[in-house]
C-alpha positions in Angstrom: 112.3 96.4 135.8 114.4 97.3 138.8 115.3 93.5 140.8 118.4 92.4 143.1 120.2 89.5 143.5 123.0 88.2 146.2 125.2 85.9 146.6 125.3 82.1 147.4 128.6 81.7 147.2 131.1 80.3 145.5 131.9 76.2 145.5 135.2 74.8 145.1 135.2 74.9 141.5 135.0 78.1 141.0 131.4 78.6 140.2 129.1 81.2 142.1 125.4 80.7 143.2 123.3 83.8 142.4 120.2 84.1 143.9 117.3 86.7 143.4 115.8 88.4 146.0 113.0 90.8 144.9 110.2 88.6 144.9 110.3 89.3 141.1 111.0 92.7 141.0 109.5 96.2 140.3 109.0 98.9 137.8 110.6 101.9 137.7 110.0 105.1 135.4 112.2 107.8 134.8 111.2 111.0 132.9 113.4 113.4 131.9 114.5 116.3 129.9 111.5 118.3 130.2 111.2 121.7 128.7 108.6 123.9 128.8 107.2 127.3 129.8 107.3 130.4 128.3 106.0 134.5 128.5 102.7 133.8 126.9 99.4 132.1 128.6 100.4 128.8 127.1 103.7 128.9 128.9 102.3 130.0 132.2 99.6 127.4 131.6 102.4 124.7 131.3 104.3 125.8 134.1 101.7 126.0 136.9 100.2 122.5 135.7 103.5 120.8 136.1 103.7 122.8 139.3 100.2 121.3 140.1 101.1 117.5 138.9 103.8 117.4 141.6 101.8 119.2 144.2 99.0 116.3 143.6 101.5 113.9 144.5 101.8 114.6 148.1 105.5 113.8 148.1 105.0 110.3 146.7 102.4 109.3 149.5 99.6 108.8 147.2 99.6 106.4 143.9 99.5 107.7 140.5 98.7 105.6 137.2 102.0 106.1 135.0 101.8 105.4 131.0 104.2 103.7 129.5 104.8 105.5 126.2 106.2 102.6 124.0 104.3 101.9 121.4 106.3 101.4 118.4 107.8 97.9 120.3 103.9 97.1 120.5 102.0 94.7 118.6 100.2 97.4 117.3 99.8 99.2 113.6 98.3 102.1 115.0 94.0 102.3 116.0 92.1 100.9 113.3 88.9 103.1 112.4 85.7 100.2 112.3 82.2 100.8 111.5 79.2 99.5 113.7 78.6 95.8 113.9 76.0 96.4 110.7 79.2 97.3 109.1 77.5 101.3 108.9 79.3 104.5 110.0 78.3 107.2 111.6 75.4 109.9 110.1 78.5 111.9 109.1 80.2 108.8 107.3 82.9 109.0 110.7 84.0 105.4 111.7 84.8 104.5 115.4 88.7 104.1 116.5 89.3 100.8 116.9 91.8 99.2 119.2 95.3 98.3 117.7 95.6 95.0 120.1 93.7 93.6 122.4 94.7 90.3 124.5 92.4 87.6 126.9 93.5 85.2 129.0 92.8 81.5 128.4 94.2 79.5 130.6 96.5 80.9 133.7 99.6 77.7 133.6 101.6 78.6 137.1 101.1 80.3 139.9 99.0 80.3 143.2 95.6 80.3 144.1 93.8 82.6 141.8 96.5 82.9 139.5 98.8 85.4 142.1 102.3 85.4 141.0 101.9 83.6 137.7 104.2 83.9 135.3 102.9 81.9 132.4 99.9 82.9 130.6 97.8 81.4 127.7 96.6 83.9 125.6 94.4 84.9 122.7 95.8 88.2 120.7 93.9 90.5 118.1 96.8 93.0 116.7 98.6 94.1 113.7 101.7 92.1 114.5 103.0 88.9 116.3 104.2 88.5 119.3 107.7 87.9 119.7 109.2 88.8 122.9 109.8 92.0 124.6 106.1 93.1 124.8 104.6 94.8 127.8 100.8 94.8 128.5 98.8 95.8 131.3 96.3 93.6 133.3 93.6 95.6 135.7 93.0 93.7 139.2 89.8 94.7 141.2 92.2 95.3 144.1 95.5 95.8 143.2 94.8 98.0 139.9 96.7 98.8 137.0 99.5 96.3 136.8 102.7 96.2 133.5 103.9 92.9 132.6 106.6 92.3 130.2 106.8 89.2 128.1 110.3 87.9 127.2 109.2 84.4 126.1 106.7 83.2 123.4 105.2 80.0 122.4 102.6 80.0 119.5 99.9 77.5 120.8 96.7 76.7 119.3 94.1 80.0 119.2 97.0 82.1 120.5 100.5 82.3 122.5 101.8 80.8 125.2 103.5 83.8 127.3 106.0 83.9 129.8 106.5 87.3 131.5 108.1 89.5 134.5 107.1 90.6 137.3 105.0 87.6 138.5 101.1 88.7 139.0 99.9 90.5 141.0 96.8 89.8 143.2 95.7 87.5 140.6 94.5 86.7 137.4 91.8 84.3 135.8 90.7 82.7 131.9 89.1 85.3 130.0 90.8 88.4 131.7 91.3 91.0 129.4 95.2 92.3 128.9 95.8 95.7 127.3 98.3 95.8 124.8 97.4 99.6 123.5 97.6 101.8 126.9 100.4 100.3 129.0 100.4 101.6 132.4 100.9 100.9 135.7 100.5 101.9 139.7 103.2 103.6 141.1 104.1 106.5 143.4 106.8 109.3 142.9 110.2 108.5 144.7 112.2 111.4 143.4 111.9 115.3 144.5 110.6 117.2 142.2 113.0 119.0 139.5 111.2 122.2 138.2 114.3 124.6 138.1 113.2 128.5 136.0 115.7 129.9 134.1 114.3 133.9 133.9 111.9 133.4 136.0 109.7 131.9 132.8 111.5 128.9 131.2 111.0 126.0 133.3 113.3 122.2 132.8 111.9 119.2 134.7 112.7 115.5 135.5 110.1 112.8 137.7 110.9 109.3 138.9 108.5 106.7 139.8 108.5 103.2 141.7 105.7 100.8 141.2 103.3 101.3 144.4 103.6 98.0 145.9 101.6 98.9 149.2 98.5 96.3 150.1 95.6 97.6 147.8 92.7 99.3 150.1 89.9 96.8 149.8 86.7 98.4 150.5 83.8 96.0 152.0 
């Protein structure tokens, strides 16, 4: 979570008043490191794709969805493979995969109208593990999309937690809202130029930075 913060000055006795100033803040996603490419199709195949992503991107003008690959600090044992509700697998004795966690809202405790820019949740949790702080999930708004969220306090409440998170909501949420735990992502748009240097002409490195796409959401009537 990128945020900023300035000064209110400092009183007589020494002490300064820090106030923040990003309305909360936003995410930001660096990726870096790649390596890739390589004489056969496989290679080619990786290099022109990568080529392709960036192309796609339109200089950062257009919004992407970006994953958040962090599941081991999940509440997650990995997906679980379940039968059918009649408790029967498939013809070939195959099970469906489960998901590892899976969140609702039940009750939305701050915030405005409609639950924009709440910051405490009540929530239900099916998962592997507990909640205890440091969690990210993902909440889908009709308008505003894919949105992370990352809790840093937890209270155990009756049915569920009680979850205090950063940054505040956006557009809005509402009881029995569903909250991904499993596939955190989140809207944002590329803000750095693309890195695809070729060593040889065929071995290709790579690095991409995003910013959460805060633009107002195109609301179709």
């Amino acid at each position: 979570m990128d945020g900023s913060t300035i000064s209110g000055g400092v009183s007589l006795s020494g002490y300064e008043d820090v106030i923040r100033n990003d309305g909360g803040g936003t995410w930001r996603a660096d990726f870096t490191g790649a390596d890739f490419g390589d004489r056969d199709d496989a290679g080619r195949a990786e290099t022109l794709a990568w080529r392709a992503l960036n192309a796609g991107m339109l200089g950062g003008s257009v919004a992407v969805i970006v994953q958040f690959c962090d599941a081991l600090h999940q509440p997650v044992t990995g997906s679980q493979s379940v039968p059918h509700s009649d408790d029967t697998p498939f013809s070939d004795d195959s099970l469906y995969r489960g998901s590892g966690a899976s969140g609702r809202v039940l009750a939305v405790v701050n915030g405005q109208a409609g639950g924009n820019r709440a910051t405490v949740l009540d929530i239900s949790l099916a998962a592997g593990r507990g909640l205890i702080g440091g969690e990210k999930f993902t909440h889908v708004h009709p308008a505003w999309g894919e949105r992370a969220y990352e809790i840093y306090s937890v209270e155990p409440i009756g049915g569920g937690y009680r979850v205090t998170f950063q940054p505040p909501i956006r557009g809005g949420i509402a009881a029995g809202d569903e909250l991904d735990f499993d596939n955190v992502r989140c809207r944002m748009r590329r803000t750095s130029q693309p890195a695809n240097a070729l060593s040889l002409g065929v071995f290709s490195s790579g690095s991409i930075s995003f910013q959460e796409d805060m633009r107002p959401p195109v609301v179709t009537p």
